[in-house]
Structure formats: structure tokens, C-alpha cells
C-alpha positions in Angstrom: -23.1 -31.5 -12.4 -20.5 -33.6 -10.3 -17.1 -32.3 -11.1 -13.8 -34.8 -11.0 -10.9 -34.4 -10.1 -8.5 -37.2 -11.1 -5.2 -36.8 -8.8 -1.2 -37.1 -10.7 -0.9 -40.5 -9.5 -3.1 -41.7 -12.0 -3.5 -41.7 -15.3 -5.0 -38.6 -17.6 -7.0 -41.1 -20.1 -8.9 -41.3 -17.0 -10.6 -37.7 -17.9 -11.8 -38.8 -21.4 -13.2 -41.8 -20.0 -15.3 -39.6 -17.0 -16.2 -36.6 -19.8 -17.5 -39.5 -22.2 -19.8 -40.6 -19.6 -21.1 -37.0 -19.2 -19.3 -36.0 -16.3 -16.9 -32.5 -16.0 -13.6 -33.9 -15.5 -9.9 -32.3 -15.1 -6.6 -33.7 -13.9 -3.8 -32.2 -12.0 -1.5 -31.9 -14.8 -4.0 -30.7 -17.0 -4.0 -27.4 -14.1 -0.9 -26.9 -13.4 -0.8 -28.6 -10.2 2.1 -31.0 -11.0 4.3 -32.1 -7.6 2.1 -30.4 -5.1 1.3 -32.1 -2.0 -1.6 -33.6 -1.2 -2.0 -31.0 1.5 -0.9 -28.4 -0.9 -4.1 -29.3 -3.1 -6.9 -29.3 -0.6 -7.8 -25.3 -1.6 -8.1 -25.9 -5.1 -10.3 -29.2 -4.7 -12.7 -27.1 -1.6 -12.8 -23.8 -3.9 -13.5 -26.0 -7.1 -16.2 -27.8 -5.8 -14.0 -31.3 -7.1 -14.9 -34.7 -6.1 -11.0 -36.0 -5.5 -9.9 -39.5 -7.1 -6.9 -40.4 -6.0 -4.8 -43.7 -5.2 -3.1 -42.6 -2.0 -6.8 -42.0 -0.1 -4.7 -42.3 3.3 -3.6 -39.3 2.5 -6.8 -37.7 2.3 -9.1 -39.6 4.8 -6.5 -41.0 7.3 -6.1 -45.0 8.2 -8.7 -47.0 7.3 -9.2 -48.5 11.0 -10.1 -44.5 12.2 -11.2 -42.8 9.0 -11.7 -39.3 9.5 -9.0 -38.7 12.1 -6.3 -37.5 10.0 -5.8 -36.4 6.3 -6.4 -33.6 4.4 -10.0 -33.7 4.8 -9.6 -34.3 8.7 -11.9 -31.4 10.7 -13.6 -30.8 7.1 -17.4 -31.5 7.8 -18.7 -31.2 4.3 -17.0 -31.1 0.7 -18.0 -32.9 -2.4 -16.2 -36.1 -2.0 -13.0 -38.4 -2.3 -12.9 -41.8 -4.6 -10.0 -43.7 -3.4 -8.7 -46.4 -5.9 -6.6 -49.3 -5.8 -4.0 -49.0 -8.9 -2.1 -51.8 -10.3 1.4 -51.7 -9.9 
């Protein structure tokens, strides 16, 4: 079962709308995680096995003209994924 992850940036109702379509779904808020870096989170989203969906995907993946050369997820060769979303406003 694909596990989600939805990241502070964005909004909680996005976990009833990822459980009601049958996936396992948490947010960072709903863990705890409030204010932590993005690089502060990396452990928790490796060790839980989370598919990542955040709004700030530089962050994670690095620029989108050399993806994979920086970010959190930079040197990581296999994890269970990132969805990076463009949020109004």
C-alpha cells in the first residue's frame, strides 16, 4: 500500500481526500512535525516508507534544469517517491 505524506505547506483536507481514494495518508501536523525543515524531515519520510507531497519540490529534488543534483533526496538512489505540486497563491 503506497503511503502519503502530505508536507505543512499544504493543506490537511488533502489526507481525507487520499484515505477516501483508498490510500494510507498522514500530514505533518497530524505527526508532530510542525516547523521542521525540509532537511530535518528526510528520516521520518526514508524510515516511514512515505511518498512526499510537497509544494517546495526544489527543496527535495534540486533545480529543475539539474534534478537530482541537490535536495534532500540528492545521493539517495532509491526511496518511495516525491509529488511536487504547484499551489495557488
Amino acid at each position: 500500500m503506497q503511503k502519503l505524506l502530505v508536507d505543512e505547506n499544504l493543506s490537511p483536507s488533502l489526507v481525507g481526500l487520499a484515505t477516501d481514494k483508498g490510500f494510507v495518508c498522514s500530514h505533518i501536523n497530524h505527526l508532530g512535525l510542525t516547523g521542521l525543515k525540509d532537511w530535518e524531515l528526510k528520516a521520518t519520510i526514508l524510515e516511514g516508507d512515505w511518498t512526499f507531497i510537497t509544494n517546495n519540490g526544489t527543496d527535495f529534488r534540486g533545480p529543475a534544469k539539474n534534478l537530482g543534483s541537490h535536495g534532500v533526496y540528492a545521493g539517495i538512489s532509491l526511496h518511495a517517491g516525491l509529488i511536487c505540486v504547484v499551489a495557488p497563491g
